[in-house]
N, CA, C and O atoms as a CHARMM CRD file, in Angstrom:
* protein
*
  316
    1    1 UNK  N     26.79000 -26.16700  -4.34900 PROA 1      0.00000
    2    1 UNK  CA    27.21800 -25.15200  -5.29100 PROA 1      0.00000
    3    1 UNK  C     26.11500 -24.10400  -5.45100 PROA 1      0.00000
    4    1 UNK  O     24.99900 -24.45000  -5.84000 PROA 1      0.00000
    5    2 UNK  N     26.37500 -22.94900  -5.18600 PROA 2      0.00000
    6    2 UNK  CA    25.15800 -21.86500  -5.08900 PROA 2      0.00000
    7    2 UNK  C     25.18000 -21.60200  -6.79500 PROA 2      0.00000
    8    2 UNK  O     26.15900 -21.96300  -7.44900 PROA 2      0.00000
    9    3 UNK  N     24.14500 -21.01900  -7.35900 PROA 3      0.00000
   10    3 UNK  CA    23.61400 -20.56600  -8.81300 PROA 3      0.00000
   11    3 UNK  C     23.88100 -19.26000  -8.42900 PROA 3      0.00000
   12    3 UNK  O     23.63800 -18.58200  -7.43100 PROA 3      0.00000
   13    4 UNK  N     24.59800 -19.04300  -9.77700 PROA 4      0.00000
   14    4 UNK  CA    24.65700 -17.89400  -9.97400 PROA 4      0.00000
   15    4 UNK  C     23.71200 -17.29400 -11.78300 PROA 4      0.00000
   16    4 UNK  O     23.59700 -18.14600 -12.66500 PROA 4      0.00000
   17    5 UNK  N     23.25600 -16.07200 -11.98900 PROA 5      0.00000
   18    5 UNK  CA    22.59900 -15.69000 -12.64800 PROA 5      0.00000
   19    5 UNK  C     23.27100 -14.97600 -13.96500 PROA 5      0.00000
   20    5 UNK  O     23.83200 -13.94200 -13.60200 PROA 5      0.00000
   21    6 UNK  N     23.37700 -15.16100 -15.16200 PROA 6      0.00000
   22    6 UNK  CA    23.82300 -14.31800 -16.09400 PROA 6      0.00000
   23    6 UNK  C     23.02600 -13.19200 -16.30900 PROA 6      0.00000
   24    6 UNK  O     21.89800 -13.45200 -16.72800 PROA 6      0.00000
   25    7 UNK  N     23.31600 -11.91600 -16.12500 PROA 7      0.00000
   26    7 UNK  CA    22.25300 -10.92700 -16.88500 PROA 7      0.00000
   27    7 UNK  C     22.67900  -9.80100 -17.38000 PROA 7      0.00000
   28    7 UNK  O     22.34400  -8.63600 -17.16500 PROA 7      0.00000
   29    8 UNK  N     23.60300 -10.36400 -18.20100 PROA 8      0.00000
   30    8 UNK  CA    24.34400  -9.47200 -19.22900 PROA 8      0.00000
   31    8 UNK  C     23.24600  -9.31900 -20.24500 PROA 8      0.00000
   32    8 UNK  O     23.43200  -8.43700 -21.08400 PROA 8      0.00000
   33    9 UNK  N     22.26800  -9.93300 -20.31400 PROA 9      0.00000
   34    9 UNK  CA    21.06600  -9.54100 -21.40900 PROA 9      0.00000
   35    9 UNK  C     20.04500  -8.58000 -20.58600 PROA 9      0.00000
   36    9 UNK  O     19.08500  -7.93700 -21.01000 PROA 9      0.00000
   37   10 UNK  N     20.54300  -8.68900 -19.33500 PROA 10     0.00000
   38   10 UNK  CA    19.56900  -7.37900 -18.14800 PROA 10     0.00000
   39   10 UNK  C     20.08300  -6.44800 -18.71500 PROA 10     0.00000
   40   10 UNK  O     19.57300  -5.77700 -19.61300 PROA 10     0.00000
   41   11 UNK  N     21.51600  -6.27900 -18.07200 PROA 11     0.00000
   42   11 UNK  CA    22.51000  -4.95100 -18.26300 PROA 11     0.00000
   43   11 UNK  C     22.74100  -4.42200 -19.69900 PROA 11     0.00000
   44   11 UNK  O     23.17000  -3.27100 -19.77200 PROA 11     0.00000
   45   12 UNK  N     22.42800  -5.36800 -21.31500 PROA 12     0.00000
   46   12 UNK  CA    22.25400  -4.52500 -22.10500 PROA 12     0.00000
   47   12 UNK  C     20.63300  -3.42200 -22.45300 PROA 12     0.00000
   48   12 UNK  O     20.47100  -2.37100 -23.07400 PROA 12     0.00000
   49   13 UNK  N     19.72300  -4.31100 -21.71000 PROA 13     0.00000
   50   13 UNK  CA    18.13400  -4.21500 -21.78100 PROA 13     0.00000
   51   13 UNK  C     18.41700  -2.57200 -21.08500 PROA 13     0.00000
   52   13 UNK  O     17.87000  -1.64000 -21.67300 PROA 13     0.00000
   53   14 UNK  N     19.24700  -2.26800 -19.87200 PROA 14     0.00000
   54   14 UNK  CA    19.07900  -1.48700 -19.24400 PROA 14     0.00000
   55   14 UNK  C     19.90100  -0.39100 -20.24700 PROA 14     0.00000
   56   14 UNK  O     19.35600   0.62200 -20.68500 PROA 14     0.00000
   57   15 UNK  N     21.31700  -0.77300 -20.53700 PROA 15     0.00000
   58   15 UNK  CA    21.91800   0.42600 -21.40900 PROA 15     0.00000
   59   15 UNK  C     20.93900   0.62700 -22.46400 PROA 15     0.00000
   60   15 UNK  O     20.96800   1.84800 -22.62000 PROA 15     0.00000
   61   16 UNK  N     20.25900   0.24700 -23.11900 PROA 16     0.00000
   62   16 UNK  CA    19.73200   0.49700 -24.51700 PROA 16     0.00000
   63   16 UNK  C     18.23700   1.20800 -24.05700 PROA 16     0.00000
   64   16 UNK  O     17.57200   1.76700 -24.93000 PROA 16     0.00000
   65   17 UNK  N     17.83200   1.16500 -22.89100 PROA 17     0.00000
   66   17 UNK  CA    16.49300   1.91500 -22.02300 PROA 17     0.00000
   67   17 UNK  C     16.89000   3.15400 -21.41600 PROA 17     0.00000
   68   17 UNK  O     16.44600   4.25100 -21.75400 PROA 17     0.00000
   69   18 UNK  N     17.95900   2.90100 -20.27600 PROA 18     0.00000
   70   18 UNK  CA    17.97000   4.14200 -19.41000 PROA 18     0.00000
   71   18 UNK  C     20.02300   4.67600 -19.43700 PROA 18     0.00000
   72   18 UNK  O     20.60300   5.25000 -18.51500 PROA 18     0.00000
   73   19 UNK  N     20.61800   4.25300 -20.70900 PROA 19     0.00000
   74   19 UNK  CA    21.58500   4.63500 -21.05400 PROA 19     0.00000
   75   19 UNK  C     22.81100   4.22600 -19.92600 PROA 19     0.00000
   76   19 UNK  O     23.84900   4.35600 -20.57400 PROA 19     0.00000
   77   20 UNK  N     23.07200   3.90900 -18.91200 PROA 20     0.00000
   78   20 UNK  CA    23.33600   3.77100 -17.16100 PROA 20     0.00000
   79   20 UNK  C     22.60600   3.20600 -16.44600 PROA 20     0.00000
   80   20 UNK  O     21.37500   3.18300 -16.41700 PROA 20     0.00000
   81   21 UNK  N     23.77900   2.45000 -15.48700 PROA 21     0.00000
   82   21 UNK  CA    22.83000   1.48000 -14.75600 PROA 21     0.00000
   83   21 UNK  C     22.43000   2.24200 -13.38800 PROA 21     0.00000
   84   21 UNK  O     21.54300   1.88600 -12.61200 PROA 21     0.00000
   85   22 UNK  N     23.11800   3.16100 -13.28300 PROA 22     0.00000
   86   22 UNK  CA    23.16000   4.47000 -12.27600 PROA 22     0.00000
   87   22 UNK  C     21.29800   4.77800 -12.85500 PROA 22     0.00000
   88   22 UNK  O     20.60300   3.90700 -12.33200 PROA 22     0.00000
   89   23 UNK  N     20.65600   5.49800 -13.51300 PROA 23     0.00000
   90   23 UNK  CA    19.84400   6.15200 -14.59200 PROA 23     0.00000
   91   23 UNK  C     18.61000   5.13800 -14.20600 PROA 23     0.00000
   92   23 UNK  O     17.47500   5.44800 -13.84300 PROA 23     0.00000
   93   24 UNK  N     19.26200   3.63900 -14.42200 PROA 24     0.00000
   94   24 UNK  CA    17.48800   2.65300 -13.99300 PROA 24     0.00000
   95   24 UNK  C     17.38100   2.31000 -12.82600 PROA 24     0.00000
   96   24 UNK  O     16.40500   1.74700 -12.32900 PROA 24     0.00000
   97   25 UNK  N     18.76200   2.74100 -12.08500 PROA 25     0.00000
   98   25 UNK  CA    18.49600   2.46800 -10.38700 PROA 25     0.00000
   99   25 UNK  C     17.67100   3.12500  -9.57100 PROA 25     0.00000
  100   25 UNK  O     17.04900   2.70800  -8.59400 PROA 25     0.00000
  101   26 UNK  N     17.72100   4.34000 -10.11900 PROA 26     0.00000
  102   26 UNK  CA    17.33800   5.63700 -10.08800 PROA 26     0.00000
  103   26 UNK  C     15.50000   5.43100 -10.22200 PROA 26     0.00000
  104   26 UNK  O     14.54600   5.58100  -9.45800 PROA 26     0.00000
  105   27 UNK  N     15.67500   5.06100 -11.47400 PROA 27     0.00000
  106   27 UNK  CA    14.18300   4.68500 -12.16300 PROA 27     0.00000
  107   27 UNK  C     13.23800   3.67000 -10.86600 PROA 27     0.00000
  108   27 UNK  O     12.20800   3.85600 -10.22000 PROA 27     0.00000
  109   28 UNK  N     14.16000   2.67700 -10.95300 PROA 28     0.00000
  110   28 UNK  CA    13.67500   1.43400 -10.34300 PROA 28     0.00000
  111   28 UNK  C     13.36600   1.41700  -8.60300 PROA 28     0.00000
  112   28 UNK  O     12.49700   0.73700  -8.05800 PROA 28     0.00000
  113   29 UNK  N     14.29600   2.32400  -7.94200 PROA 29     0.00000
  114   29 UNK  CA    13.71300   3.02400  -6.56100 PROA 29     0.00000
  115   29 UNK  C     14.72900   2.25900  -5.55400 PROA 29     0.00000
  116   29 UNK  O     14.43100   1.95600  -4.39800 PROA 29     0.00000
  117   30 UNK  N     16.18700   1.95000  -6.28100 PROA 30     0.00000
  118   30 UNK  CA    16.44200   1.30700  -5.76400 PROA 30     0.00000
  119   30 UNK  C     17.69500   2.39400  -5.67200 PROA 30     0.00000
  120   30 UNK  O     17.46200   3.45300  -6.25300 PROA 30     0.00000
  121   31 UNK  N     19.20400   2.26700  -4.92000 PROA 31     0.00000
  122   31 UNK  CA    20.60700   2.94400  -5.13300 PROA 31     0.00000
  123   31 UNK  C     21.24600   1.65500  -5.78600 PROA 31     0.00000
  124   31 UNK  O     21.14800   0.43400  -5.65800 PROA 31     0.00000
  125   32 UNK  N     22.09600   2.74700  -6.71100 PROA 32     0.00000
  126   32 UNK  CA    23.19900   2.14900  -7.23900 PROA 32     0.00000
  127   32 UNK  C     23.95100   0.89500  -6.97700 PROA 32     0.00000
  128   32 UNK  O     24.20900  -0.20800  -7.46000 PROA 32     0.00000
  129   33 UNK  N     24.15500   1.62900  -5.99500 PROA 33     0.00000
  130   33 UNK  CA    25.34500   0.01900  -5.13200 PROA 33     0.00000
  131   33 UNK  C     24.55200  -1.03400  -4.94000 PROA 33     0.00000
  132   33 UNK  O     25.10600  -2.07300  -4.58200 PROA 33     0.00000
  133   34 UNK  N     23.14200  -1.03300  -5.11900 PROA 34     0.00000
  134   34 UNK  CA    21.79800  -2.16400  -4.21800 PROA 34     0.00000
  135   34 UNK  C     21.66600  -2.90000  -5.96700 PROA 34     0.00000
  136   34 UNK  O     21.59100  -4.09800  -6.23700 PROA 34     0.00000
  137   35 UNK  N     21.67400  -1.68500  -6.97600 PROA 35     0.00000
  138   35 UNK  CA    21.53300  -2.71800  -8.40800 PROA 35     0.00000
  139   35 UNK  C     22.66800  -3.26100  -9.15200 PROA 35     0.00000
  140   35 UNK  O     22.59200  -3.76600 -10.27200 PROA 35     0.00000
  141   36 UNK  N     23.96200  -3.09000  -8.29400 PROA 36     0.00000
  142   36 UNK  CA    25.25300  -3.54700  -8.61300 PROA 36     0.00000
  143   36 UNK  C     25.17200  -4.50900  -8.19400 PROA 36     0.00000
  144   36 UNK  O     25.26700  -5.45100  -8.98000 PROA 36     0.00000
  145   37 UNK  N     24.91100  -4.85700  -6.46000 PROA 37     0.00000
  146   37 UNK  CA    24.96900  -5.99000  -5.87600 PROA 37     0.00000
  147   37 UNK  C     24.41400  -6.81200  -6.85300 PROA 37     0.00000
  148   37 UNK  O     25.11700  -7.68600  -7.36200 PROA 37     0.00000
  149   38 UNK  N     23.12100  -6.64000  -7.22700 PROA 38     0.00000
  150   38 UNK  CA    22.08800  -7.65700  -7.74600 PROA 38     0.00000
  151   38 UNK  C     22.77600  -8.22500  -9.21800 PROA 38     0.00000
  152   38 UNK  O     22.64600  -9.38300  -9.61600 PROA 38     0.00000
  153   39 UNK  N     23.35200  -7.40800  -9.76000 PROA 39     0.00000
  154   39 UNK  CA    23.16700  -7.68100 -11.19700 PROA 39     0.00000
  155   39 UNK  C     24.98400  -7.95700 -11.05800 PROA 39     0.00000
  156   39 UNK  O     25.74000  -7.39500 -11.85100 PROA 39     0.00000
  157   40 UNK  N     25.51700  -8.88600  -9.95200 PROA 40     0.00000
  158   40 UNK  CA    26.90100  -9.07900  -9.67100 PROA 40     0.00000
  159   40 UNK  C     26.73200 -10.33400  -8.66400 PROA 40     0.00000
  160   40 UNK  O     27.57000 -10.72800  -7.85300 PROA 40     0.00000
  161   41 UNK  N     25.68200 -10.76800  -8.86600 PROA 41     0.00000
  162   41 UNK  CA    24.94000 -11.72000  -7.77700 PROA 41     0.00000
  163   41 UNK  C     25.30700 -12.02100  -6.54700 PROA 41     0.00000
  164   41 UNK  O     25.42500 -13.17000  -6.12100 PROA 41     0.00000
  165   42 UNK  N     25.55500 -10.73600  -5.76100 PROA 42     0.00000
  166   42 UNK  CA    25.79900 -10.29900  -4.50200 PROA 42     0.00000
  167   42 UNK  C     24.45300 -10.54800  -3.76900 PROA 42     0.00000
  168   42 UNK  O     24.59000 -11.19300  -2.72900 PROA 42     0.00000
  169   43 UNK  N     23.37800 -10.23700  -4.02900 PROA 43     0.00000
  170   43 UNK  CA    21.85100  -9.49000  -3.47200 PROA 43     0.00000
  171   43 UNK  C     20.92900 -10.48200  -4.94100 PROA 43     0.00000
  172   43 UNK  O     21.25500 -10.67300  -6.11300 PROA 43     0.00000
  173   44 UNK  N     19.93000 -10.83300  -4.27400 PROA 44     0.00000
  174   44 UNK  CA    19.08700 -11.30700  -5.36500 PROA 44     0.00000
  175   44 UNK  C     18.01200 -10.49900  -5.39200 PROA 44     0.00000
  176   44 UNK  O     17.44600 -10.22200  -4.33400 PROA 44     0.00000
  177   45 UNK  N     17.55200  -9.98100  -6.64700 PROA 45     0.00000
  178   45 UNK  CA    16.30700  -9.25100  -7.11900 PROA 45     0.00000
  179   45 UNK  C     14.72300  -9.82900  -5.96000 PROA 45     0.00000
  180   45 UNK  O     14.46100 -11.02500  -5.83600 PROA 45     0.00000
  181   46 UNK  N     14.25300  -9.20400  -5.56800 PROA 46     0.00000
  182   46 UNK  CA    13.21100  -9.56800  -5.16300 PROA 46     0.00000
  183   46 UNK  C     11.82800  -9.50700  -6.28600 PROA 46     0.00000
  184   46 UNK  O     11.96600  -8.93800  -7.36900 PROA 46     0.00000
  185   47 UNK  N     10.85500  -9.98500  -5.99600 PROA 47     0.00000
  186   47 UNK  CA     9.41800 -10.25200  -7.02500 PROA 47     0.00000
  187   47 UNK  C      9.04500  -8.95000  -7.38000 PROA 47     0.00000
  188   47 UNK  O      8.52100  -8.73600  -8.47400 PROA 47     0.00000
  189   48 UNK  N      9.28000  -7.97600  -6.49500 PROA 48     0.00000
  190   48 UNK  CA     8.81300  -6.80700  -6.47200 PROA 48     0.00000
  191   48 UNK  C      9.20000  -6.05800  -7.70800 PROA 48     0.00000
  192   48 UNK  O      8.54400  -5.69400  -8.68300 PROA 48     0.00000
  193   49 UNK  N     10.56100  -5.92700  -7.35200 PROA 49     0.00000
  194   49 UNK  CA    11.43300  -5.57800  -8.28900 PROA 49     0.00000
  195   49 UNK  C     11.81900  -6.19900  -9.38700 PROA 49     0.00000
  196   49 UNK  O     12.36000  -5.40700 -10.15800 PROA 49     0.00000
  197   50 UNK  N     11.77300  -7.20600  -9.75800 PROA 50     0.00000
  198   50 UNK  CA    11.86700  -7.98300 -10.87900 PROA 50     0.00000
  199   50 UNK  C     10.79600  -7.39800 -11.81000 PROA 50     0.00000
  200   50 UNK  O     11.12400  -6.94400 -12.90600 PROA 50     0.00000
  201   51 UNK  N      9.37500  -7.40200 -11.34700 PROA 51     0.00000
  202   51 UNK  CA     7.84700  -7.01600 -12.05300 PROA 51     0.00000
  203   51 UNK  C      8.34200  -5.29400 -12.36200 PROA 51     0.00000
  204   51 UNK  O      8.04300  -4.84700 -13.46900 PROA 51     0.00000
  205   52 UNK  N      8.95000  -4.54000 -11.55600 PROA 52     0.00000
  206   52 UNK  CA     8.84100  -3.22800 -11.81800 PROA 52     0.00000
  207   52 UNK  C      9.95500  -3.01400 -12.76300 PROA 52     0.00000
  208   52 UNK  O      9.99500  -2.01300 -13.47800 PROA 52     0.00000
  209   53 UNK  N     10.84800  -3.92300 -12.78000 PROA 53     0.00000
  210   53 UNK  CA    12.31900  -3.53100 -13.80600 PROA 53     0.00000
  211   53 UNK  C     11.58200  -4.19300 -15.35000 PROA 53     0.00000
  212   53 UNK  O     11.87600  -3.80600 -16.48200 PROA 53     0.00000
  213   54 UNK  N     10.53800  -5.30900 -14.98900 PROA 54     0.00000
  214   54 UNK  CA    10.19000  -5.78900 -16.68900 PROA 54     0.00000
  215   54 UNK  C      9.12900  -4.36800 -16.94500 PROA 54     0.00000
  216   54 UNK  O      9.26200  -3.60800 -17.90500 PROA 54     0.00000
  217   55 UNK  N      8.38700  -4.26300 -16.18700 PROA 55     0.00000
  218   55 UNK  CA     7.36300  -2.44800 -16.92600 PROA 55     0.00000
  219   55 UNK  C      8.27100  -1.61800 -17.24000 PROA 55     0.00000
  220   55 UNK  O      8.10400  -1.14300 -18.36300 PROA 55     0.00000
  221   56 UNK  N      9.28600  -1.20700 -16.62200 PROA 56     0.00000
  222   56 UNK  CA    10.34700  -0.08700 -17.00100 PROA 56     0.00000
  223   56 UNK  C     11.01100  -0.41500 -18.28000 PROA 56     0.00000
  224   56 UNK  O     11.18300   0.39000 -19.19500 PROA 56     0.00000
  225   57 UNK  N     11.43200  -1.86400 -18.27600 PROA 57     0.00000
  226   57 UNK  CA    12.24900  -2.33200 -19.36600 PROA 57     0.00000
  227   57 UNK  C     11.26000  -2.69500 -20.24500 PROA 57     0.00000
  228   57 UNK  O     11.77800  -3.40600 -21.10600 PROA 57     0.00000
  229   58 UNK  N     10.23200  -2.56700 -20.42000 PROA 58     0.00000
  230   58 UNK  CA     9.16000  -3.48700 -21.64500 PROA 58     0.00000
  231   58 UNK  C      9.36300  -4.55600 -21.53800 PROA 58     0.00000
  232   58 UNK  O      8.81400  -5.08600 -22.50400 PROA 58     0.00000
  233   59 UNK  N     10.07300  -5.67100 -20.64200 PROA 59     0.00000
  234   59 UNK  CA    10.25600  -6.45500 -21.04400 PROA 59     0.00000
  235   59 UNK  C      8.69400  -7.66700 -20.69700 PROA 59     0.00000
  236   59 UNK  O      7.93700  -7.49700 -19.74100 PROA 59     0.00000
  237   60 UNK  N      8.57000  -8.62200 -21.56400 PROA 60     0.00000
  238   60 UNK  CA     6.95100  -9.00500 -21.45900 PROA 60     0.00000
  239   60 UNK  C      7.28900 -10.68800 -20.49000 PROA 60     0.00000
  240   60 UNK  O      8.36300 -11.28700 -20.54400 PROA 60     0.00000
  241   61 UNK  N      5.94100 -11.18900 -19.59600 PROA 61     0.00000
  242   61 UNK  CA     5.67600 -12.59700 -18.97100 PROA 61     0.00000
  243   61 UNK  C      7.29700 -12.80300 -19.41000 PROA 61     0.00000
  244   61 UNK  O      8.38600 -12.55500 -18.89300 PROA 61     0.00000
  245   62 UNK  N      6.81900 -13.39400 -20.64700 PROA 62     0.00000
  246   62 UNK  CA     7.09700 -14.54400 -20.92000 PROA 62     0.00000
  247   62 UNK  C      8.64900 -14.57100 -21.50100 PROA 62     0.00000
  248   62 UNK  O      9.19700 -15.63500 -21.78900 PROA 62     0.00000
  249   63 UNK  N      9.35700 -13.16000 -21.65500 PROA 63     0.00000
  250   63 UNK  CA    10.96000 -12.45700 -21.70000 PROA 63     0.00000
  251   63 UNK  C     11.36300 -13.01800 -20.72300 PROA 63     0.00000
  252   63 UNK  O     12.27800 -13.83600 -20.81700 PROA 63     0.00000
  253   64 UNK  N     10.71800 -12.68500 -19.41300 PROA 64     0.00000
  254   64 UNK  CA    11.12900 -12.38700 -17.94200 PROA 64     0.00000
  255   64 UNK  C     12.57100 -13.45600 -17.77400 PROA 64     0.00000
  256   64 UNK  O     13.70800 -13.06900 -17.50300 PROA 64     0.00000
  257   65 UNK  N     12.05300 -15.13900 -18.06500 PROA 65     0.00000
  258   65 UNK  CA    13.09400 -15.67200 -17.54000 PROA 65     0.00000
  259   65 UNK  C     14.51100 -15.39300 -18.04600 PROA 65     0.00000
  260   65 UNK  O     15.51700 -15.25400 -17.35100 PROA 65     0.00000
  261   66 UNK  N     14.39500 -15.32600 -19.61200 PROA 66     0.00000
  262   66 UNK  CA    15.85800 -15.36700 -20.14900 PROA 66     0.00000
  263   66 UNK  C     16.41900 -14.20600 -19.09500 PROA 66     0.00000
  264   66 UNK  O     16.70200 -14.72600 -18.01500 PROA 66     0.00000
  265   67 UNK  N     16.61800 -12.99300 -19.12000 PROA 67     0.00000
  266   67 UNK  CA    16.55300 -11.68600 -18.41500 PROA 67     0.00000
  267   67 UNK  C     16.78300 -12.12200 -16.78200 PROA 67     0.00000
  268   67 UNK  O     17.48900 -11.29900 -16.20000 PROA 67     0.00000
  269   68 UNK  N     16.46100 -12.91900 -16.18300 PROA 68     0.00000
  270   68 UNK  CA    16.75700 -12.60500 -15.15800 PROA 68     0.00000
  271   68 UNK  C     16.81700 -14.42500 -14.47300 PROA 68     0.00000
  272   68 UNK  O     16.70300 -14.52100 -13.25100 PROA 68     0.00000
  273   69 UNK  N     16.96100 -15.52000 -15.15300 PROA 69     0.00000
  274   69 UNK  CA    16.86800 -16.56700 -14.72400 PROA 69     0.00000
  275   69 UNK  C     17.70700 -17.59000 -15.86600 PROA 69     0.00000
  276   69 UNK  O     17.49500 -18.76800 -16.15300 PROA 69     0.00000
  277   70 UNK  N     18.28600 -17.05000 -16.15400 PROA 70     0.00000
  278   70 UNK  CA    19.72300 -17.53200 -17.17700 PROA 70     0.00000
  279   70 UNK  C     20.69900 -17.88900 -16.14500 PROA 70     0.00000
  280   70 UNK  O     21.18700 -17.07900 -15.35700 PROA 70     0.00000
  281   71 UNK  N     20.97700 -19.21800 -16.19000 PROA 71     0.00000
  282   71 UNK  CA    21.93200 -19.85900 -15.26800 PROA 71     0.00000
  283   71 UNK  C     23.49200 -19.21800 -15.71900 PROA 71     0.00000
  284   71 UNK  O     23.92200 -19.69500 -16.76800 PROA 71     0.00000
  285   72 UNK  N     24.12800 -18.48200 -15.23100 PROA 72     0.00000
  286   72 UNK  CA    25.64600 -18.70400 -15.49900 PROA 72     0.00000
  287   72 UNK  C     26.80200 -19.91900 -15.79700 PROA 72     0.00000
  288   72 UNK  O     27.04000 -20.79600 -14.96700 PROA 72     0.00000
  289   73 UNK  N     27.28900 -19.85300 -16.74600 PROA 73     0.00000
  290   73 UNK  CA    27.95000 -21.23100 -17.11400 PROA 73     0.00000
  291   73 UNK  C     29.14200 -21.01200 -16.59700 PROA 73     0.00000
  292   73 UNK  O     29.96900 -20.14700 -16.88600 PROA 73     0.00000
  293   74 UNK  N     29.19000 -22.20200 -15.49200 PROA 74     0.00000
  294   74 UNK  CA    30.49300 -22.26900 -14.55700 PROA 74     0.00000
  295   74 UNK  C     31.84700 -23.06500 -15.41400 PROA 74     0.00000
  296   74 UNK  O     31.83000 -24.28600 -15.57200 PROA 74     0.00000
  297   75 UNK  N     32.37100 -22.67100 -15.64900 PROA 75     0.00000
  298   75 UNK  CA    33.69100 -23.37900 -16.17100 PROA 75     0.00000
  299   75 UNK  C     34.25300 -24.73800 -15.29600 PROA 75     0.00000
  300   75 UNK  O     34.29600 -24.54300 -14.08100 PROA 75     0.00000
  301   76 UNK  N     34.59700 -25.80500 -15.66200 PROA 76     0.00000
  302   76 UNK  CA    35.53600 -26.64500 -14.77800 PROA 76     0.00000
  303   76 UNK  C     36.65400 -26.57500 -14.11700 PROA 76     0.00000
  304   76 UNK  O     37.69400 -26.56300 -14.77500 PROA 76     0.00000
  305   77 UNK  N     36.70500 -26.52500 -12.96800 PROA 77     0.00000
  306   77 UNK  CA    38.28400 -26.33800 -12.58500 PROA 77     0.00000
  307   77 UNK  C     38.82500 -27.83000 -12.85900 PROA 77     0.00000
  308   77 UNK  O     38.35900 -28.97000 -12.86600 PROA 77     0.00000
  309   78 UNK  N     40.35300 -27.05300 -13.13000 PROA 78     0.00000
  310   78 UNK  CA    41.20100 -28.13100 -13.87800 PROA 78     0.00000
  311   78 UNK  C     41.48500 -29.16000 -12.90600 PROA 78     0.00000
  312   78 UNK  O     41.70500 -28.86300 -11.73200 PROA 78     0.00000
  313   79 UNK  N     41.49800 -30.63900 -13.42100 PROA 79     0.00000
  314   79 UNK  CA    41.85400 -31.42300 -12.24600 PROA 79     0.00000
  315   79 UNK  C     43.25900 -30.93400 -12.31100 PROA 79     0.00000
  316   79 UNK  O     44.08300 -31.31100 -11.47800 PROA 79     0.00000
């Protein structure tokens, strides 16, 4: 079973910073469609980018995991 990532606490971090996720893609040096993938867990964030989205976002060490290492809660399929 592959992990998938919640970061609906990314994507508000980002509306309440750079208003659009278009706006921090921009910021972050990345295109649009490359921070959709990621934050749709298509593409996984690399170290690089993880460190440059917490300086952009303020977000601090020790934030980092909730933000970007929040397991998604898989529902049961019904027997």
């Amino acid at each position: 079973m592959e992990v998938t990532f919640d970061y609906s606490k990314l994507r508000g971090r980002i509306r309440e910073k750079y208003g659009t996720e278009g706006n921090f893609a921009d910021s972050l040096g990345i295109s649009r469609v490359s921070l959709s993938k990621r934050l749709n867990n298509l593409l996984d964030f690399n170290r690089i980018e993880m460190m440059r989205a917490c300086d952009l976002l303020e977000i601090s060490a020790q934030e980092m995991p909730r933000y970007f290492f929040t397991k998604e809660v898989q529902k049961d399929e019904p027997a």
